[in-house]
C-alpha positions in Angstrom: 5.6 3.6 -6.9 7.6 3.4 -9.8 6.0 1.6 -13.2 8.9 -1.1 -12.6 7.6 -1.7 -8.7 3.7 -2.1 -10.0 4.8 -4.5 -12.9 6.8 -6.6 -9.9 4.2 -6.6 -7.6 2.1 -7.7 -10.6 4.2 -10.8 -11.5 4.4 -12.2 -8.0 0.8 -12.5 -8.0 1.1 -14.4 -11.0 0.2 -12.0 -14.3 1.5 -13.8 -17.0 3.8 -12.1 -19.7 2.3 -13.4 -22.9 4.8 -11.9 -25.6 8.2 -11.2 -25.7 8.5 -8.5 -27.7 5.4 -6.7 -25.6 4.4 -5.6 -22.4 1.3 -8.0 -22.7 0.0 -9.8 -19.3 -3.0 -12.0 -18.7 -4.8 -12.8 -15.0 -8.0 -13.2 -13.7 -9.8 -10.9 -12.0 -8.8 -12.4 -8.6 -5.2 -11.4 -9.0 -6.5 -7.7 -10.5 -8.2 -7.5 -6.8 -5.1 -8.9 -5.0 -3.3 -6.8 -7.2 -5.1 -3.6 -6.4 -4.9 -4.3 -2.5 -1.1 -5.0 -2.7 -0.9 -1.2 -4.4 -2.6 0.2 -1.7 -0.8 -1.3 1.5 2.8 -0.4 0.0 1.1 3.6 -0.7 -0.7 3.0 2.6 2.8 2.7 4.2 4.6 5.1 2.1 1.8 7.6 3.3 2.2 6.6 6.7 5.7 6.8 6.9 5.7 10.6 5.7 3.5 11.7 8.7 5.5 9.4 10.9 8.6 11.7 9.8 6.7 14.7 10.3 6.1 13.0 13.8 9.5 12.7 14.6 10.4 16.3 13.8 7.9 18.0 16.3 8.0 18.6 20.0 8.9 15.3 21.8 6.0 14.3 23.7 4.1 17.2 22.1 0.7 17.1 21.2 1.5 17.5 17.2 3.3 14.6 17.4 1.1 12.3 19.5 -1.5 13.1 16.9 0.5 12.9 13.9 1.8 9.3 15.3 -2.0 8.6 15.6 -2.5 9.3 12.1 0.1 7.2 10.7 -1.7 4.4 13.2 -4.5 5.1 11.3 -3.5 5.1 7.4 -2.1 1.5 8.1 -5.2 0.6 9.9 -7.0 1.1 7.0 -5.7 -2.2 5.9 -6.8 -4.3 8.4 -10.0 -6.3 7.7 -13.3 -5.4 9.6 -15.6 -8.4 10.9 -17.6 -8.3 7.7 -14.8 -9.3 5.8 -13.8 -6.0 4.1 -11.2 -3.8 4.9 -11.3 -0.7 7.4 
């Protein structure tokens, strides 16, 4: 991700520029962990869609690629909450 991305993702969570002339922002430590699990879906994906590409230039049907696509599965499962509340 690029700095310009992360500071984006940051302000629609709500960081709060607090100067002008400075790259000053303010949140609460809510937003920092909203902020942190945003940043790793989008490199989650990013990740996953590399191996998906690497998928997609194997052997169709082959067993590279069946487990490469399983990978990719995975990564983005990683994401998903568990019953206890956190994520997998």
């Amino acid at each position: 991700m690029t700095d310009e991305q992360i500071i984006e993702l940051a302000k629609q969570l709500g960081f709060q520029r607090m100067r002008i002339d400075h790259d000053y922002y303010v949140c609460f430590s809510k937003e920092i962990v909203e902020f942190a699990k945003l940043v790793a879906q989008h490199e989650r994906e990013a990740c996953a869609n590399i191996v998906e590409l690497n998928a997609d230039a194997c052997r169709s049907d082959g067993v590279a690629q069946m487990i490469l696509y399983s990978n990719a599965a995975a990564i983005r499962a990683r994401g998903q909450r568990t019953p206890e509340g956190g994520e997998a």
